[in-house]
C-alpha positions as CSV (number, residue, x, y, z in Angstrom):
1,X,0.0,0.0,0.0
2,X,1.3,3.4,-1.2
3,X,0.6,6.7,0.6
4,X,1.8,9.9,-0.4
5,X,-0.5,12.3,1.4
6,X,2.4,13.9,3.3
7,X,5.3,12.9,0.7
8,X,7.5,16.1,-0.6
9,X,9.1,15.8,-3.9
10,X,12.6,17.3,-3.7
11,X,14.2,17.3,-7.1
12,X,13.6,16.7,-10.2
13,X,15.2,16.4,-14.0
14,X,13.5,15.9,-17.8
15,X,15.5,15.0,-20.3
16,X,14.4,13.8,-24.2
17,X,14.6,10.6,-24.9
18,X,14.6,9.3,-28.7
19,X,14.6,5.7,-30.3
20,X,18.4,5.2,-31.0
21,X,17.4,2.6,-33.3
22,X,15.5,5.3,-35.6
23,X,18.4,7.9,-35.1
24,X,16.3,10.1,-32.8
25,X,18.3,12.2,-30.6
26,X,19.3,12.0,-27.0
27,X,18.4,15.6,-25.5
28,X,20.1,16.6,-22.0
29,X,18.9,19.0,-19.9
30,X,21.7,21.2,-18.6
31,X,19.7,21.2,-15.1
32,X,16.9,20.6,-12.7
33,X,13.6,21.9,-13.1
34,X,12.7,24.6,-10.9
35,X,10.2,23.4,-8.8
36,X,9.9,25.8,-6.4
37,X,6.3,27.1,-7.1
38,X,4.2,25.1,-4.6
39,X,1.7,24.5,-7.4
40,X,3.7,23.3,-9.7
41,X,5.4,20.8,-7.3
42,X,2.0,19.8,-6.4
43,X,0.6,19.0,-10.0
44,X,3.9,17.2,-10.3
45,X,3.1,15.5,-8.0
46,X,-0.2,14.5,-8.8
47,X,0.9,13.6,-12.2
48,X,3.7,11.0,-11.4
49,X,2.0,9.3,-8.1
50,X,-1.8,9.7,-8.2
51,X,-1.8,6.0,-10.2
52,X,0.4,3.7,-8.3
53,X,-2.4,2.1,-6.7
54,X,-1.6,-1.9,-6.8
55,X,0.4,-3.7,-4.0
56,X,2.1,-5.7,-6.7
57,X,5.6,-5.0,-6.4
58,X,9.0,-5.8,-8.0
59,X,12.6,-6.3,-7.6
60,X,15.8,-5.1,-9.5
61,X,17.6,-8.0,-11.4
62,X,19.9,-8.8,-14.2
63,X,20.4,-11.4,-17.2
64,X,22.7,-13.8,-14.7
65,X,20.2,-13.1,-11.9
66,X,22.7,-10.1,-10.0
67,X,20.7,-7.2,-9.8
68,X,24.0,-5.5,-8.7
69,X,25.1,-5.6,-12.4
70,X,21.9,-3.6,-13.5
71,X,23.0,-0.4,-14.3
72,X,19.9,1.0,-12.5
73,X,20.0,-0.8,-9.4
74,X,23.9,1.5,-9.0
75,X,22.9,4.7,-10.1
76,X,20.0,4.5,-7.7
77,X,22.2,3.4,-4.6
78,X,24.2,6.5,-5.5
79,X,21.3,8.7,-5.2
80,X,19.8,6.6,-2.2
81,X,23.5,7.1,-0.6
82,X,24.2,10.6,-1.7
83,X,26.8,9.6,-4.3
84,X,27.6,12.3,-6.8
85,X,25.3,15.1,-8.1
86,X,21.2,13.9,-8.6
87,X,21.0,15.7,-11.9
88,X,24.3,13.4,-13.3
89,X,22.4,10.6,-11.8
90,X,19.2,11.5,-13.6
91,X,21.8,12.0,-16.7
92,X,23.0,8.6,-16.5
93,X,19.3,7.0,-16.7
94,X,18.5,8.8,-19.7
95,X,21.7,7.6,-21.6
96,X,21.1,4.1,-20.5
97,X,17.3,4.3,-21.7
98,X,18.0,5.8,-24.5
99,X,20.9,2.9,-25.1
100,X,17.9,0.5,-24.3
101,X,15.7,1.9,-26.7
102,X,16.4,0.0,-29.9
103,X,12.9,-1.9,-30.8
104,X,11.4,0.3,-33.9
105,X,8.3,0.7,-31.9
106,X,9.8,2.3,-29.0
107,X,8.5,6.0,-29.1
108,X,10.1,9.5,-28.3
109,X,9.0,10.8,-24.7
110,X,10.1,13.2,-22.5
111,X,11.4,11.7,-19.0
112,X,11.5,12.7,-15.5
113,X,13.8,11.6,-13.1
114,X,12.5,12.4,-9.3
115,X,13.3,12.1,-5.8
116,X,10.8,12.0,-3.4
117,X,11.1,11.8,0.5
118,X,8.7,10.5,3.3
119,X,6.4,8.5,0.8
120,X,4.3,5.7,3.0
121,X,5.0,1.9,2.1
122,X,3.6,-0.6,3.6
123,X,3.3,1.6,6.5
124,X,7.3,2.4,6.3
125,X,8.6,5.8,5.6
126,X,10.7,5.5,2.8
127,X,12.6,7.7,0.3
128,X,12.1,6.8,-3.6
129,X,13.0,7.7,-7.2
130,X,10.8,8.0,-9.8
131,X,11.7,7.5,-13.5
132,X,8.3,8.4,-15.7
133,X,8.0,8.4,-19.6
134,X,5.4,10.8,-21.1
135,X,5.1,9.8,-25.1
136,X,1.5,11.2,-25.1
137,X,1.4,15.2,-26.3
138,X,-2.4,16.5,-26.3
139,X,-3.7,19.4,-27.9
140,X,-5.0,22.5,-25.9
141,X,-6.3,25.7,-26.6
142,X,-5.0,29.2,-24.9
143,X,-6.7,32.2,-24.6
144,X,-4.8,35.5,-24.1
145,X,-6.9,38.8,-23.7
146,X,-5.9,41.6,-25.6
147,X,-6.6,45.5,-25.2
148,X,-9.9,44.5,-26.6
149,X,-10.1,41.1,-27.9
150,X,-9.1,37.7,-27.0
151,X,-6.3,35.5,-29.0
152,X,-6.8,32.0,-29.2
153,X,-3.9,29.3,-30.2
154,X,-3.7,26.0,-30.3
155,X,-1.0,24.2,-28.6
156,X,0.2,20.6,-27.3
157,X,1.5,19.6,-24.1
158,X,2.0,16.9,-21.5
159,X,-2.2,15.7,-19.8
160,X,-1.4,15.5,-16.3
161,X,-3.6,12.3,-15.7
162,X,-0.5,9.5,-15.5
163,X,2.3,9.1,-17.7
164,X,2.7,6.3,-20.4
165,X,5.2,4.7,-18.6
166,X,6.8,4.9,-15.1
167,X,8.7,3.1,-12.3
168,X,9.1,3.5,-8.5
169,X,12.4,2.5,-6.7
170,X,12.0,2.6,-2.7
171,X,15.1,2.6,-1.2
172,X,13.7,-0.1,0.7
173,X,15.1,-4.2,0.4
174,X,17.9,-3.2,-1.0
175,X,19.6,-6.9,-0.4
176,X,16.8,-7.9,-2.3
177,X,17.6,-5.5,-5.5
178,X,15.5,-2.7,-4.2
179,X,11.4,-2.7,-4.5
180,X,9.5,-1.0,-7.0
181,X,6.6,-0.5,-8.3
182,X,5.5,-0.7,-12.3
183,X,3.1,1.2,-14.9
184,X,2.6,0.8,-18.4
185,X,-0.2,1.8,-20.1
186,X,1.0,0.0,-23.3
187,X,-0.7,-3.3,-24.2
188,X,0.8,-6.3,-23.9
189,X,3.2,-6.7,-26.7
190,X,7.2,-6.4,-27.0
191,X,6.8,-2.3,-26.7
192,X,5.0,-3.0,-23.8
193,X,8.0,-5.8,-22.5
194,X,10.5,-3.0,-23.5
195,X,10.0,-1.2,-20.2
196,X,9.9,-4.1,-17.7
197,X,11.9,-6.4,-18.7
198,X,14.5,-4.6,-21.0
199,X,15.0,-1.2,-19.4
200,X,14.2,-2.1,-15.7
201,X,15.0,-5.8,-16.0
202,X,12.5,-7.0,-12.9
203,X,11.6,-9.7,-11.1
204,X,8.4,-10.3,-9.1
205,X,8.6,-10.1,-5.4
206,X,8.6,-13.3,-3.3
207,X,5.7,-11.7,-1.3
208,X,2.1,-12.6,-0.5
209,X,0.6,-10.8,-3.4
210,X,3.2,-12.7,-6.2
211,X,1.9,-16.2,-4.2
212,X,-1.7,-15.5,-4.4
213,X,-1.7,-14.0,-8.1
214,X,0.5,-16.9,-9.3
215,X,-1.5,-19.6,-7.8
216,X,-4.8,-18.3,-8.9
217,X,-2.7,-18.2,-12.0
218,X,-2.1,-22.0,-12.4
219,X,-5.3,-22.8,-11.0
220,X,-6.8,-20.6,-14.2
221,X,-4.7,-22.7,-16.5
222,X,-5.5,-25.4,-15.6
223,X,-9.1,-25.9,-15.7
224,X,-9.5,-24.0,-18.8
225,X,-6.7,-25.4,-21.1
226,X,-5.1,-28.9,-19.3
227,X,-8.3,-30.1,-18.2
228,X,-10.8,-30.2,-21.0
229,X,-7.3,-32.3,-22.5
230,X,-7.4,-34.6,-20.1
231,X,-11.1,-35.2,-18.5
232,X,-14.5,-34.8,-19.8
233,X,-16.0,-31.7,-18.7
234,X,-17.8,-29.2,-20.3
235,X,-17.8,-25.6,-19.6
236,X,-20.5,-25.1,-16.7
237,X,-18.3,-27.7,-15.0
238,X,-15.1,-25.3,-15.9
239,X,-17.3,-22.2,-14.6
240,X,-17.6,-24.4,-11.7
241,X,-14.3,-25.0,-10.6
242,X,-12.8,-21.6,-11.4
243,X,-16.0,-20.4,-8.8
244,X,-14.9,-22.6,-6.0
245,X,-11.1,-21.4,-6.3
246,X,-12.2,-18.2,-6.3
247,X,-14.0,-18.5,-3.5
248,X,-11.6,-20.7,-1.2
249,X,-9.5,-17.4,-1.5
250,X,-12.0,-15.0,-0.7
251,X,-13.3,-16.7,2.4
252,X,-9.7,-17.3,4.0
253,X,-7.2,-15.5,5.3
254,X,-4.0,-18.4,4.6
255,X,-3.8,-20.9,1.7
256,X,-3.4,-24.2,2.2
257,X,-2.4,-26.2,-1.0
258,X,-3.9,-29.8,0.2
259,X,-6.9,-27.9,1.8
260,X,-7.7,-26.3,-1.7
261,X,-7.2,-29.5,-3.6
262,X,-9.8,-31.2,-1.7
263,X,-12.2,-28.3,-1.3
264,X,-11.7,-27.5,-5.1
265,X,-11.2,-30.7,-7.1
266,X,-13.1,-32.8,-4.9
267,X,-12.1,-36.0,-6.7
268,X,-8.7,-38.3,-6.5
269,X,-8.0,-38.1,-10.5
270,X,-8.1,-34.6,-10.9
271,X,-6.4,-33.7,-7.7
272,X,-3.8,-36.3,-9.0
273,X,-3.9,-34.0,-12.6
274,X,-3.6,-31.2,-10.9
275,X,-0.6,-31.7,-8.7
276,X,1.4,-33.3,-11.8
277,X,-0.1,-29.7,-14.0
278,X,0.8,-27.4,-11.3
279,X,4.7,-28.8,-10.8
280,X,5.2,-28.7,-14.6
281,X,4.1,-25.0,-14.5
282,X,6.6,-24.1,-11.7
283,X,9.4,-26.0,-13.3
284,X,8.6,-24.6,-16.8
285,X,7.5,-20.8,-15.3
286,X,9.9,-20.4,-12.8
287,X,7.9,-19.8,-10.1
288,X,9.2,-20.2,-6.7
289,X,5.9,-20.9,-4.4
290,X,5.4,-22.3,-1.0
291,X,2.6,-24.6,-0.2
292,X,1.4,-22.6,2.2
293,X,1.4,-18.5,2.9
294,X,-1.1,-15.5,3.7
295,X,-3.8,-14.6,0.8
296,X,-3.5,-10.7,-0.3
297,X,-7.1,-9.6,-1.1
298,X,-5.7,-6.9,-3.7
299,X,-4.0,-9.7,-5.5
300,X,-7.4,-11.7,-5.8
301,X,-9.9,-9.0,-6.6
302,X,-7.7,-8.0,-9.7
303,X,-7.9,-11.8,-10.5
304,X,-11.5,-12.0,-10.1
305,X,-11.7,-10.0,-13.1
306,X,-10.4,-12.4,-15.6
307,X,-11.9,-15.6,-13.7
308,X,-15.1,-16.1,-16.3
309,X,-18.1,-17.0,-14.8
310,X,-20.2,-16.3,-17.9
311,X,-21.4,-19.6,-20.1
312,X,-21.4,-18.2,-23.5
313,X,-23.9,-20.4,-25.8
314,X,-23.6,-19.6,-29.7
315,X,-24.3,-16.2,-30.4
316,X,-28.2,-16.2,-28.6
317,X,-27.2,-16.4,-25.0
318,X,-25.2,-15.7,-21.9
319,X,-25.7,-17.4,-18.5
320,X,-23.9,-16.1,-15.2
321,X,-22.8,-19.2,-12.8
322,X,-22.1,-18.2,-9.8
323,X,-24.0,-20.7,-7.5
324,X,-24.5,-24.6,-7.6
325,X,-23.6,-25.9,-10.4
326,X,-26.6,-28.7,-10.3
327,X,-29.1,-26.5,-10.8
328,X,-27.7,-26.3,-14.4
329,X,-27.8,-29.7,-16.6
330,X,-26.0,-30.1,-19.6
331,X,-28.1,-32.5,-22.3
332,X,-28.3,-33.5,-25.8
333,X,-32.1,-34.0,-28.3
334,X,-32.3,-36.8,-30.2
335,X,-31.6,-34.6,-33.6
336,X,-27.8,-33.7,-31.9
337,X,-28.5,-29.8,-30.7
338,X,-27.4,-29.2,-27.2
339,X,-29.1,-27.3,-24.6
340,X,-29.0,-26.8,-21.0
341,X,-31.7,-27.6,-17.8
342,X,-32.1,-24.5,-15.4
343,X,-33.1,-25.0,-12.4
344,X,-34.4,-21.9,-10.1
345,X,-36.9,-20.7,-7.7
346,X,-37.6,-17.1,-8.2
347,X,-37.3,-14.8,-10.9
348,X,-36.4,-11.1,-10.7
């Protein structure tokens, strides 16, 4: 949990950064922005933290698994530790960004490098930088009265609602690579991976929210693309069992692997399946998960929303199952068309 209701943002730097691979130019700023208008700091403000609102957090690493060999892990340190000047800090990000930036897709922006102190994590005072790409310009108009009319021009600038991309180091776990924080507003495609896993080179954190989301992960997987491989089931029984995991983890406050096997799956074969499906995954994933921890709530209402409990038949109807699943029976006429028994007791 982030809170930066009585956070102050003590310096910042912009600098240009181009797509190297297109020939676009590296533009350095020769200093900090002057932030010394308490408006502007506070629209700042606004602008690079009103977003970060998920508890899923990160950790610095690098292609042989040191994050002390990622560039951004020691220029951070050096701000963190008062190393050297914060604007030749904020220089050496842009140069190593703009190094990074060699996919064709990867678009021009203008990036802010900022320090903030006494931001709230986890109920721990920390100090953080902030790195935030803006690619987006947006068109305004300006009015500007004159002796006796008013001029009108149209202009472009930055839309203060979140930037396109941006990253928050804590100076927090720093034997653990540091933990951050993440946005993207790109969709998921190697743009999009760019950021994470190119510039920032990340790593989930081994905390409560990565063990919840990845479990509910392989749970997902499984009933909806190793089961219907290996068992008979059709999809009200899939609805089914992606509605009891979801609920084993929003009626408990610990997870208990052999606990939710039983509750879940409720039969010897497919808890069999399942414990076979879920080791490949790990193995094949790299996912380091204990068989037992404490549920994060924030981790299972975001995946709530891409648990489908909707029974899509043809292009004429859509059934929501959310309850018992035999009050919905699955059945076949004598001329071959499907159709489904519902049972219910009142209608609203």
């Amino acid at each position: 949990m982030l809170d930066h209701s009585v956070s102050t943002l003590d310096e910042v730097s912009v600098h240009r950064v181009g797509n190297k691979n297109n020939d676009e130019e590296l533009i350095i700023s020769k200093q900090r922005l002057d932030i010394s208008d308490k408006s502007v700091e506070e629209l700042l403000q606004k602008f690079f933290l009103n977003q970060f609102k998920s508890e899923e957090y990160f950790n610095f690493t690098f292609s042989n698994d040191d994050f002390n060999m990622n560039p951004l892990f020691k220029y951070c340190s050096d701000v963190f530790e008062g190393i050297g000047d914060f604007h030749l800090n904020s220089i050496n990000i842009a140069k190593y960004l703009y190094d990074s930036s060699n996919h064709p897709m990867i678009k021009t922006g203008d990036v802010f490098i900022a320090h903030f102190s006494r931001l709230m994590v986890d109920y721990k005072e920390v100090n953080a930088i902030g790195i935030f790409k803006s690619e987006s310009k947006h068109a305004f108009l300006k009015l500007e009265p004159g002796s006796s009319e008013f001029q009108i021009s149209r202009e472009e600038g930055i839309q203060i609602d979140k930037p396109d991309k941006a990253c928050l180091i804590f100076n927090d776990e720093r034997d653990n690579g540091y933990k951050l924080c993440i946005l993207d507003k790109t969709n998921k495609s190697e743009e999009a991976l760019f950021w994470k896993e190119k510039f920032l080179q990340v790593r989930p954190c081994k905390d409560e929210y990565h063990h919840t989301k990845d479990f509910l992960d392989i749970a997902k997987t499984f009933v909806t693309k190793a089961l219907p491989e290996n068992f008979e089931v059709n999809k009200s029984d899939q609805i089914d069992l992606l509605n009891r995991s979801m609920e084993y983890f929003k009626t408990r406050d610990t997870f208990d692997k052999a606990e939710f096997e039983e509750e879940v799956f409720q039969d010897e074969a497919l808890i069999e399946s399942f414990k076979q499906y879920d080791k490949t995954y790990r193995n094949e994933n790299q996912i380091e998960l204990e068989d037992s921890f404490d549920i994060n709530l924030s981790a299972v209402k975001k995946q709530a929303r891409v648990f489908k409990s909707i029974l899509k038949l043809d292009r004429n109807f859509h059934i929501y199952i959310h309850g018992d699943k035999e009050l919905i029976v699955p059945g076949v006429e004598k001329d071959g068309r499907k159709y489904y028994k519902i049972y219910y007791e009142n209608e609203n």
